[in-house]
DOROFI-265331 format. One record per residue: residue number from 1; x, y, z of N, C-alpha, C in turn. Coordinates in steps of 0.05 Angstrom, whole numbers. Example, Ala and Ser with C-alpha at 12.3 -4.5 7.8 and 13.67 -1.06 7.14 Angstrom:
// residues 2
+--------+--------+--------+--------+--------+--------+--------+--------+--------+--------+
! kolmar !   n.c1 !   n.c2 !   n.c3 !  ca.c1 !  ca.c2 !  ca.c3 !   c.c1 !   c.c2 !   c.c3 !
+--------+--------+--------+--------+--------+--------+--------+--------+--------+--------+
!      1 !    264 !   -114 !    156 !    246 !    -90 !    156 !    264 !    -66 !    156 !
!      2 !    257 !    -45 !    142 !    273 !    -21 !    143 !    258 !      1 !    157 !
+--------+--------+--------+--------+--------+--------+--------+--------+--------+--------+
This chain:
// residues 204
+--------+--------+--------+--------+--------+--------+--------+--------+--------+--------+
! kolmar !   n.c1 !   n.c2 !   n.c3 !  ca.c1 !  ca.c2 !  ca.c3 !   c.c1 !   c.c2 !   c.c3 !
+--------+--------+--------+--------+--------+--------+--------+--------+--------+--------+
!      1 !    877 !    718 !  -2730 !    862 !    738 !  -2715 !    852 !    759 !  -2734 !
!      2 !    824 !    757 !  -2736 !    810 !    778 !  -2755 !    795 !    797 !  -2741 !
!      3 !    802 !    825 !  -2741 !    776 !    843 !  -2733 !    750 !    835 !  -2732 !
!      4 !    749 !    822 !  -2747 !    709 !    812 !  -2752 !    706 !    784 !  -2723 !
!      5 !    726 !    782 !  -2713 !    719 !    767 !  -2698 !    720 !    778 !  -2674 !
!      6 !    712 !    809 !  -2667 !    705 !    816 !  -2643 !    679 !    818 !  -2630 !
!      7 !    675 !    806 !  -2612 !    645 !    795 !  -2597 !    634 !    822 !  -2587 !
!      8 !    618 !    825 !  -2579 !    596 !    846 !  -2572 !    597 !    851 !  -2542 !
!      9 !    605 !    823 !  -2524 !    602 !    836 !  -2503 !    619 !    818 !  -2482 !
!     10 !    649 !    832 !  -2485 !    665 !    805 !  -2482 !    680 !    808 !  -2452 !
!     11 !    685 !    824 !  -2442 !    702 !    829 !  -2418 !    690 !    853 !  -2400 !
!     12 !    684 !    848 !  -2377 !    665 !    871 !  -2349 !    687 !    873 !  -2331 !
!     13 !    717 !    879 !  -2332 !    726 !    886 !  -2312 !    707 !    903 !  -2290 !
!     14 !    714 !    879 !  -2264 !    705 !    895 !  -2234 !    707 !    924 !  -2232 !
!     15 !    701 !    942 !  -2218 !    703 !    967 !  -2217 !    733 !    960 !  -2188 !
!     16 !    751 !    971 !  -2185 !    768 !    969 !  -2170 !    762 !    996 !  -2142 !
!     17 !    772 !    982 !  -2130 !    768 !   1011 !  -2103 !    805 !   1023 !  -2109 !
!     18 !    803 !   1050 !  -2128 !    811 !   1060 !  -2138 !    802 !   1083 !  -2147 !
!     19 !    823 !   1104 !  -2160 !    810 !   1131 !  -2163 !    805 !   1128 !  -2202 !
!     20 !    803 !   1097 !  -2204 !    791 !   1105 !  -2241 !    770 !   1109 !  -2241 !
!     21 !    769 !   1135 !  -2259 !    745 !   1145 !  -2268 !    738 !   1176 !  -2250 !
!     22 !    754 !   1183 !  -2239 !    751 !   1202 !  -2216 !    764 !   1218 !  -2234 !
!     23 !    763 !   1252 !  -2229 !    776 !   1268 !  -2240 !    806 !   1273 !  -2229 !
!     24 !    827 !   1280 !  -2233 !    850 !   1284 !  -2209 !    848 !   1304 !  -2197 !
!     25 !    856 !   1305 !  -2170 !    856 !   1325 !  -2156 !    873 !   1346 !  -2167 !
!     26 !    877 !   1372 !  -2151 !    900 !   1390 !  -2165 !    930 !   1386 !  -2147 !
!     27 !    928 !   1365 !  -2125 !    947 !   1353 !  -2110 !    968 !   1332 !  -2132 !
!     28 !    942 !   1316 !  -2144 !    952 !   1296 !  -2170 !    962 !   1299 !  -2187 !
!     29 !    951 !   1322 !  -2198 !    960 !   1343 !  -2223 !    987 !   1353 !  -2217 !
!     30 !    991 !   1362 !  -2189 !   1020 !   1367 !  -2184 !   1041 !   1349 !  -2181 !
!     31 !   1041 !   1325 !  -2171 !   1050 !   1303 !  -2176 !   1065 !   1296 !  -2200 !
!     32 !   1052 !   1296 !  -2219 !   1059 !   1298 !  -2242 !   1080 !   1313 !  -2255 !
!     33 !   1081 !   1330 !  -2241 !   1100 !   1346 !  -2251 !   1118 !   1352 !  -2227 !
!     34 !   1120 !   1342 !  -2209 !   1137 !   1343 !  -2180 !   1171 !   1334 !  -2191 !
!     35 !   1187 !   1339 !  -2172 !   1218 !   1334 !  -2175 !   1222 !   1309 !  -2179 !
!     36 !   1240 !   1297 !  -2195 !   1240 !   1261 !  -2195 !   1243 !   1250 !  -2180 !
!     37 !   1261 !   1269 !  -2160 !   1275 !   1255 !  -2134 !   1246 !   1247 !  -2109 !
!     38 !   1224 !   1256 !  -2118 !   1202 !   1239 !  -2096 !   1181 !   1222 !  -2109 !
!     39 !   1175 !   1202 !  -2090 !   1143 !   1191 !  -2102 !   1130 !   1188 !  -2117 !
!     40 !   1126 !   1176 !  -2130 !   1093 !   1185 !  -2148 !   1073 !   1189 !  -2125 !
!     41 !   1067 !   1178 !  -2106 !   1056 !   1177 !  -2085 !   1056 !   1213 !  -2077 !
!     42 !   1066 !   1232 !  -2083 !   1065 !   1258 !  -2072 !   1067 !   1261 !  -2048 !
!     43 !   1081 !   1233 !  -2022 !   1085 !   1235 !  -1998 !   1112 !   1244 !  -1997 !
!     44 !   1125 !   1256 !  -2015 !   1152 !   1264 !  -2009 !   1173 !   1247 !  -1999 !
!     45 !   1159 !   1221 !  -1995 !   1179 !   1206 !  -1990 !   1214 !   1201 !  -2014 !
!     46 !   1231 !   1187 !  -2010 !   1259 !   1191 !  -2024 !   1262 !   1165 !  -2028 !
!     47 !   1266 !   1155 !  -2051 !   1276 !   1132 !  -2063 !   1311 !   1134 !  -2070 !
!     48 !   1329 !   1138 !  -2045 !   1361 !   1148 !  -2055 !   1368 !   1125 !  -2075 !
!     49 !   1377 !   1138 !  -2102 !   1384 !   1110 !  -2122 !   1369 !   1105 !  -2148 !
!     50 !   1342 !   1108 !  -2131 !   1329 !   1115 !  -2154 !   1314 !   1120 !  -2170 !
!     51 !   1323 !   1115 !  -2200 !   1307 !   1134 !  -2219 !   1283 !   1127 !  -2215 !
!     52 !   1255 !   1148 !  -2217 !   1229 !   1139 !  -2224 !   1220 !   1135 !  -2239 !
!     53 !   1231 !   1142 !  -2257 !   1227 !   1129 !  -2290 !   1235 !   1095 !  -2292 !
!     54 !   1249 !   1083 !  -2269 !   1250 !   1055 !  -2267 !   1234 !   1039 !  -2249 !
!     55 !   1211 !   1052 !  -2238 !   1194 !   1035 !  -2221 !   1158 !   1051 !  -2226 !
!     56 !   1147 !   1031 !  -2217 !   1116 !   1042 !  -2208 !   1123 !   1043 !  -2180 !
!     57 !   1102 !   1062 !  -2169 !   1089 !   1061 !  -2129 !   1065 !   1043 !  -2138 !
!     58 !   1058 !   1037 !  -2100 !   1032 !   1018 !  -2108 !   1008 !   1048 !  -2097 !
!     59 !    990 !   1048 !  -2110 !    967 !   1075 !  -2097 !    945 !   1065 !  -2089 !
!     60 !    948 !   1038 !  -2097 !    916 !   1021 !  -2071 !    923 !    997 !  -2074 !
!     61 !    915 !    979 !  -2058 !    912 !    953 !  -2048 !    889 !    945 !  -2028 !
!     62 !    877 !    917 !  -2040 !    850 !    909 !  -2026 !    854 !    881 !  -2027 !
!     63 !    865 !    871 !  -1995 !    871 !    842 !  -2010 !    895 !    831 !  -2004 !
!     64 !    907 !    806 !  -2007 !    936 !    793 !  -2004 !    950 !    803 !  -2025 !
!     65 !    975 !    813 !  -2035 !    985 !    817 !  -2059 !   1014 !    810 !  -2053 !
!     66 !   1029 !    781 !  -2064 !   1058 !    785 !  -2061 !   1074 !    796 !  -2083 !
!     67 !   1096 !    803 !  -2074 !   1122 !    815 !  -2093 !   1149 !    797 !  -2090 !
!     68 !   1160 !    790 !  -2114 !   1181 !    775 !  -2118 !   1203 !    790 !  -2123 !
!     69 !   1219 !    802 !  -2115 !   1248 !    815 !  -2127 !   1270 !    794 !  -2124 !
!     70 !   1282 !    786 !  -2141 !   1297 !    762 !  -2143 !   1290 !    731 !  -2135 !
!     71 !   1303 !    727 !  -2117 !   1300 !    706 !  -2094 !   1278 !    706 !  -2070 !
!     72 !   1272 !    734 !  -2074 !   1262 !    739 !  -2046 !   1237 !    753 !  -2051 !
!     73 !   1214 !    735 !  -2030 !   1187 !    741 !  -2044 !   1165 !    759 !  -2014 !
!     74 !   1159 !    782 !  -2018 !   1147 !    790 !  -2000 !   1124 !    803 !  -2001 !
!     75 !   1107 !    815 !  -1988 !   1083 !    826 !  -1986 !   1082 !    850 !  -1993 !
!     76 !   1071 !    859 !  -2016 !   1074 !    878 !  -2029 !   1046 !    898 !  -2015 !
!     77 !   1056 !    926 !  -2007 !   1046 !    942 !  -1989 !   1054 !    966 !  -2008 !
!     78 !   1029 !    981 !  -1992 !   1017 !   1006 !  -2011 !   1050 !   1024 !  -2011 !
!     79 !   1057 !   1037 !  -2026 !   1082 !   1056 !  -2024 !   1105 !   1042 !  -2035 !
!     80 !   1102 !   1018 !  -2042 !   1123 !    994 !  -2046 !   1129 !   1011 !  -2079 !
!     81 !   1156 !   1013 !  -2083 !   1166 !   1016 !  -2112 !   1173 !    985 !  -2134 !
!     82 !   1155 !    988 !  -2148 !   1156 !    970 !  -2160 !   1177 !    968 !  -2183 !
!     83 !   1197 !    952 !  -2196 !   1199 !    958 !  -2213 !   1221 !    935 !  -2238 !
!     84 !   1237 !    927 !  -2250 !   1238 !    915 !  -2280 !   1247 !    890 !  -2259 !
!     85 !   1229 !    866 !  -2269 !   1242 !    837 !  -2261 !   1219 !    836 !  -2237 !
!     86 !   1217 !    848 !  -2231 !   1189 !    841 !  -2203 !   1173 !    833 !  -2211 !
!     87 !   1161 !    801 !  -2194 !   1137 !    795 !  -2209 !   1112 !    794 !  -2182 !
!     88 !   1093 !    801 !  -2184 !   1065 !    810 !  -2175 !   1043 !    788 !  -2170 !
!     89 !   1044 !    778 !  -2154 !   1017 !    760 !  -2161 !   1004 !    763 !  -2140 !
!     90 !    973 !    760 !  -2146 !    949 !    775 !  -2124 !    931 !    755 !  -2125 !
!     91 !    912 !    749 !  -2090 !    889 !    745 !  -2084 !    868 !    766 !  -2083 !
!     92 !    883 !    785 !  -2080 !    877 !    822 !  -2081 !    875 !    837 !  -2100 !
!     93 !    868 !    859 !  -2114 !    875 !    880 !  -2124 !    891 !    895 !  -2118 !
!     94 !    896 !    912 !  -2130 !    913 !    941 !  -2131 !    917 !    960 !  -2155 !
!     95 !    933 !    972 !  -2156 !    937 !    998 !  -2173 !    956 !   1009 !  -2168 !
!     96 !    980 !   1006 !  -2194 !   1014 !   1021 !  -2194 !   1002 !   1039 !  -2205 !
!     97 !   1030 !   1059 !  -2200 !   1020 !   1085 !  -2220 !   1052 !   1096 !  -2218 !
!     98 !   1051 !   1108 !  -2255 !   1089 !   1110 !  -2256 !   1086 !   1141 !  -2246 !
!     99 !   1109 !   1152 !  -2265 !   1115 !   1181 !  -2243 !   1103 !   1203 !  -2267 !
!    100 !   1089 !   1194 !  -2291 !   1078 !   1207 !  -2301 !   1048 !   1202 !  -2301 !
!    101 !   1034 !   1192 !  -2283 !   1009 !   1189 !  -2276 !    991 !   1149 !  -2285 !
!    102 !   1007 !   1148 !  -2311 !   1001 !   1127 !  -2316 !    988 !   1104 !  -2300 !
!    103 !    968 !   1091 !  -2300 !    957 !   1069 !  -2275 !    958 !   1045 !  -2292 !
!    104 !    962 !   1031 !  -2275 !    963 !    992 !  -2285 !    942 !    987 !  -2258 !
!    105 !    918 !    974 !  -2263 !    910 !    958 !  -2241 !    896 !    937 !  -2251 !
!    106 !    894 !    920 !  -2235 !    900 !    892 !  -2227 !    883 !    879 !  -2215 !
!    107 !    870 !    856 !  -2223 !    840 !    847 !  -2209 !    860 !    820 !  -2182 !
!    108 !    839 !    808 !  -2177 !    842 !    784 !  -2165 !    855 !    766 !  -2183 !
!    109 !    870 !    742 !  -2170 !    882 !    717 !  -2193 !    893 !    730 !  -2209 !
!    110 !    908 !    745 !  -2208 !    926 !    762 !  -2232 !    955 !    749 !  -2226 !
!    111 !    978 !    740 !  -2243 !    992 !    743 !  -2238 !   1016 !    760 !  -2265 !
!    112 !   1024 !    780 !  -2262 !   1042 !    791 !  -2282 !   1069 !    796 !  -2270 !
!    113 !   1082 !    808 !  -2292 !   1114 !    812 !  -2283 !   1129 !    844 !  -2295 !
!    114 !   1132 !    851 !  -2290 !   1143 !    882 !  -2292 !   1173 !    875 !  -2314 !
!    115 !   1171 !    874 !  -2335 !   1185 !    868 !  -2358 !   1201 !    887 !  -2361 !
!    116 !   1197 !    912 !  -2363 !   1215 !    933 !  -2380 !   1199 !    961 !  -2370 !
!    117 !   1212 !    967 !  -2358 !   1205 !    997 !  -2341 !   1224 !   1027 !  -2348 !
!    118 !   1226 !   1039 !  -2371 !   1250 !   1058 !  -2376 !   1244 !   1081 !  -2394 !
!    119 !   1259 !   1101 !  -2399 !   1264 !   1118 !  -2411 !   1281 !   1121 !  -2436 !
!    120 !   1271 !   1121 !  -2455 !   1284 !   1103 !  -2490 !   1306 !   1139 !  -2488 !
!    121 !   1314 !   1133 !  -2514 !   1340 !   1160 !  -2511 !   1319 !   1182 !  -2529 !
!    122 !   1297 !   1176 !  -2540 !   1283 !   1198 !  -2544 !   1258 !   1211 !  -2520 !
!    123 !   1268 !   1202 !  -2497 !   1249 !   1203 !  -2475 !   1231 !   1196 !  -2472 !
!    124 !   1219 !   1174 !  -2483 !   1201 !   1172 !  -2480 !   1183 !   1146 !  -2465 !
!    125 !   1168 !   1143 !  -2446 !   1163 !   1120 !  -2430 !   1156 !   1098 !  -2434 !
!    126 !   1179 !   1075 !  -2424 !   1169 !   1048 !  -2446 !   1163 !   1030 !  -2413 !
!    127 !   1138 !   1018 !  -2425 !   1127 !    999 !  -2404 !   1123 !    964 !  -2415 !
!    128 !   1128 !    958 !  -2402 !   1133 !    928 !  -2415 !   1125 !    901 !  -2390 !
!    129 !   1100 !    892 !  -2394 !   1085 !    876 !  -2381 !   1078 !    856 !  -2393 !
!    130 !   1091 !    833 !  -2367 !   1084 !    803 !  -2382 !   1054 !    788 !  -2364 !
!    131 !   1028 !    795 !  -2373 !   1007 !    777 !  -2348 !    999 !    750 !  -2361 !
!    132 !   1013 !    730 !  -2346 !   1012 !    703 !  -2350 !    972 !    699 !  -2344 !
!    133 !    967 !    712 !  -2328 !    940 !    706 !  -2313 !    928 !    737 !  -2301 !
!    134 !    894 !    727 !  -2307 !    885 !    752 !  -2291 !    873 !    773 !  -2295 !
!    135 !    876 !    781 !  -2294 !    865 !    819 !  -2304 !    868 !    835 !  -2302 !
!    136 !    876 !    860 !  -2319 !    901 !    882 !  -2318 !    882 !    905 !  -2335 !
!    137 !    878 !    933 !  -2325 !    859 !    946 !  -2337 !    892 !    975 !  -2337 !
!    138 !    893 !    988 !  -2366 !    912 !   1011 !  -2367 !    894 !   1038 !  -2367 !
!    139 !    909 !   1059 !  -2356 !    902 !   1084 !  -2375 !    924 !   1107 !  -2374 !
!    140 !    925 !   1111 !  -2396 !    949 !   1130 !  -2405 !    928 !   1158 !  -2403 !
!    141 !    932 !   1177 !  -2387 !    931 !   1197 !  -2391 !    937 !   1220 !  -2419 !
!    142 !    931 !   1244 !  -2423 !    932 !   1260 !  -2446 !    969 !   1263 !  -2442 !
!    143 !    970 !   1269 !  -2413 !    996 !   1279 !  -2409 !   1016 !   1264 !  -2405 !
!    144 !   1010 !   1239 !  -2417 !   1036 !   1227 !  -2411 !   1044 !   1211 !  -2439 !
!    145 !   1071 !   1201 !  -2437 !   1083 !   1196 !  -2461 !   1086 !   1171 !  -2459 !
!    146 !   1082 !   1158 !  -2438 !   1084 !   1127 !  -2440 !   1078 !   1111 !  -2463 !
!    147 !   1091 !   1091 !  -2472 !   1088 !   1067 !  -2487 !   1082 !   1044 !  -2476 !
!    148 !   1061 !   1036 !  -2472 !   1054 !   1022 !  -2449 !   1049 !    987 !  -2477 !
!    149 !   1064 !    966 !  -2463 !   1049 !    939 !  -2486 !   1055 !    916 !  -2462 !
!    150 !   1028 !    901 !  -2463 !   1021 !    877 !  -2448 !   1022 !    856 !  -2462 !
!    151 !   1044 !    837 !  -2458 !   1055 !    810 !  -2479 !   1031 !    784 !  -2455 !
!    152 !   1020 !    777 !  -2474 !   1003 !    754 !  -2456 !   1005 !    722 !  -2473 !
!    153 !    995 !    709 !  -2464 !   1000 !    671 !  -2480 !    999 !    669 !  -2511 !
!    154 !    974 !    691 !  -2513 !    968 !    699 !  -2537 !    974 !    724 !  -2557 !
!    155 !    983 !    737 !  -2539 !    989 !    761 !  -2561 !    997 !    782 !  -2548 !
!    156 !   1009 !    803 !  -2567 !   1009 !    835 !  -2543 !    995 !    847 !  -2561 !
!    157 !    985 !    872 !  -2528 !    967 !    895 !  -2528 !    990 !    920 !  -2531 !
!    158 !    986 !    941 !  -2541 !    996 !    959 !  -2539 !    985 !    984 !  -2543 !
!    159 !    994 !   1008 !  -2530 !    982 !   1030 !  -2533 !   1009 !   1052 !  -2528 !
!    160 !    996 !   1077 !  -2556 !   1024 !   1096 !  -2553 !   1007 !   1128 !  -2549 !
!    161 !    985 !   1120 !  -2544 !    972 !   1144 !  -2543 !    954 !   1151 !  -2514 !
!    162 !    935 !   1162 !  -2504 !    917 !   1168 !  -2477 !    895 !   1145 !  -2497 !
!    163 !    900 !   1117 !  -2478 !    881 !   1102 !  -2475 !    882 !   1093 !  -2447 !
!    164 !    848 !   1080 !  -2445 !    841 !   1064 !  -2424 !    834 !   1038 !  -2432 !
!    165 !    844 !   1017 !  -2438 !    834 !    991 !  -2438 !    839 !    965 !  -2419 !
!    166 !    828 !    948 !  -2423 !    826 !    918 !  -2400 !    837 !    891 !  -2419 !
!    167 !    857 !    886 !  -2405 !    869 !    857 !  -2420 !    858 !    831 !  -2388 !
!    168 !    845 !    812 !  -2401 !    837 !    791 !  -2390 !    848 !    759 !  -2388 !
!    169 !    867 !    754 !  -2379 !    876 !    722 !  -2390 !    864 !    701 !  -2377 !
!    170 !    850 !    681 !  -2392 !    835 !    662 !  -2377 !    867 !    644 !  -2371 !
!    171 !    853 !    616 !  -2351 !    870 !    593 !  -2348 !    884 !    581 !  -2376 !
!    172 !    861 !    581 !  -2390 !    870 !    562 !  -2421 !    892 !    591 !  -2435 !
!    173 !    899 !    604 !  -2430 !    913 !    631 !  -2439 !    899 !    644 !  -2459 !
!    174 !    875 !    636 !  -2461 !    863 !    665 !  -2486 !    854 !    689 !  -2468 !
!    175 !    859 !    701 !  -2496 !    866 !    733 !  -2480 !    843 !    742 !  -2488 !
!    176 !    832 !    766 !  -2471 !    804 !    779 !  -2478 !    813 !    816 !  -2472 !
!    177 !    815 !    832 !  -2502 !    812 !    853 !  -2492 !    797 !    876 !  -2496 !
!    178 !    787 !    895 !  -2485 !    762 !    916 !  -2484 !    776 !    936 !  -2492 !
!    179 !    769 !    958 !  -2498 !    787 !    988 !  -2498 !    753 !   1005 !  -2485 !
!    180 !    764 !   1012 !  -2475 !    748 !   1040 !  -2465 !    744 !   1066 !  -2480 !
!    181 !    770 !   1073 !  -2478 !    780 !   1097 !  -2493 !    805 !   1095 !  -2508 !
!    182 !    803 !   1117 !  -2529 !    827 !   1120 !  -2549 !    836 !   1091 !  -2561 !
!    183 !    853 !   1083 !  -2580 !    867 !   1058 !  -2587 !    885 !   1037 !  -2577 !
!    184 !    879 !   1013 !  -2589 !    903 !   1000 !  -2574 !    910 !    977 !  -2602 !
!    185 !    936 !    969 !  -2600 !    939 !    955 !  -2626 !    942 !    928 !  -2601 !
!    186 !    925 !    903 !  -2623 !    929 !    883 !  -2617 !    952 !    860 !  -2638 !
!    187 !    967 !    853 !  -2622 !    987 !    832 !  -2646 !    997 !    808 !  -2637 !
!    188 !    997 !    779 !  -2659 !   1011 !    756 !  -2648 !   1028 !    747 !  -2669 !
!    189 !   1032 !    725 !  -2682 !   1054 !    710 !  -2695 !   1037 !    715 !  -2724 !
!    190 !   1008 !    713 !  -2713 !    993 !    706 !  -2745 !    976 !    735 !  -2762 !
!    191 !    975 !    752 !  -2743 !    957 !    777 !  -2751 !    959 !    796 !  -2732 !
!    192 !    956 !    825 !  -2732 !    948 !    842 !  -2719 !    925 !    853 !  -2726 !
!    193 !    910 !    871 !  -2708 !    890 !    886 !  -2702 !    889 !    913 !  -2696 !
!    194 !    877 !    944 !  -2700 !    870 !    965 !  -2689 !    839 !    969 !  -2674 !
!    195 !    842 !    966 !  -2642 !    825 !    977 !  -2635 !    819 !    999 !  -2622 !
!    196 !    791 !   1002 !  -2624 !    779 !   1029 !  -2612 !    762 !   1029 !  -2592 !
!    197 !    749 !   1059 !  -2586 !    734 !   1052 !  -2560 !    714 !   1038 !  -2574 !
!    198 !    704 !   1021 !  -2538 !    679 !   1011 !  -2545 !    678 !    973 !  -2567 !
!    199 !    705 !    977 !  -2576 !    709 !    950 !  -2596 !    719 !    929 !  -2572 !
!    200 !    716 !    906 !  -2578 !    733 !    882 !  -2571 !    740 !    859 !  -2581 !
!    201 !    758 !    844 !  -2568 !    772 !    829 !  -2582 !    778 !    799 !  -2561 !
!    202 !    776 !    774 !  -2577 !    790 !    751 !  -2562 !    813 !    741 !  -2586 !
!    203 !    841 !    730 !  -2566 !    863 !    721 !  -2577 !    868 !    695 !  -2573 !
!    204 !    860 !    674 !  -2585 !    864 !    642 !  -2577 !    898 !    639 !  -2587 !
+--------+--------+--------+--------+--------+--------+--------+--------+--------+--------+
């Protein structure tokens, strides 16, 4: 995998019926900084048990979307806490979002799995996503500290800074990824990559 082998015009994630690209409200903005003990959702609802630093909420859905927690596989609905070992797979869209604003969303034919959801001992937010299939668009906010990295057939994506980018996995598992904004490191067995906005990349 060589930098020079990034194409010009490689991946159009759908626009999602979602609030990317919208400014946040000052409702959102408070969210963010709200008690741990509620929501990301800012419906005050109570998760007794637990941490939100161990799950996403879902903040839209358009579409069939199931959820697997162990054994047991159900229909994943807007408010649903997502979180490590759950795996996701959609005829639908949607959009998680952790408790520091962070969004993961999610096209049609996606299927991923919620890998590693936690708080390292220097605090800081580690996100850990496996998408076998599909299409998965991130964005890290200024304000948040997440470590967000997408392990796919071909390689992982990662980002430690306020980016927006789109990881794409076809059937044959090559991976296609865009960045929007800010950087994202791309890496497999044989090479890594730094990208930027506006650059892209395919991973056979």
């Amino acid at each position: 995998m060589n930098p020079r082998t990034r194409l010009a015009a490689l991946l159009a994630l759908p626009a999602l019926v979602t609030p990317f690209g919208h400014a946040q409200s000052p409702a959102q903005s408070q969210d963010q900084g709200q008690d741990q003990s509620q929501d990301p959702n800012g419906n005050g609802q109570q998760y007794q048990g637990e941490n939100p630093d161990r799950y996403a909420m879902v903040r839209a859905l358009d579409g069939d979307v199931s959820i697997t927690k162990g054994d047991v596989q159900d229909t994943l609905l807007k408010g649903t806490p997502v979180g490590e070992g759950d795996v996701v797979e959609s005829s639908g869209r949607g959009v998680l979002q952790l408790a520091d604003g962070t969004r993961l969303a999610f096209d049609r034919n996606t299927k991923f799995t919620v890998a590693s959801l936690f708080k390292d001992e220097n605090g800081s937010r580690q996100v850990l996503l496996r998408l076998d299939r599909g299409r998965m668009r991130v964005r890290v906010d200024d304000d948040s500290d997440a470590r967000v990295r997408i392990d796919t057939p071909s390689g992982s994506v990662s980002s430690t800074n306020r980016a927006t980018f789109n990881v794409d996995v076809d059937p044959d598992g090559v991976a296609r990824i865009s960045v929007d904004s800010g950087h994202v490191r791309v890496t497999n067995q044989r090479d890594d990559a730094s990208l930027g906005a506006g650059e892209q990349l395919s991973i056979f």
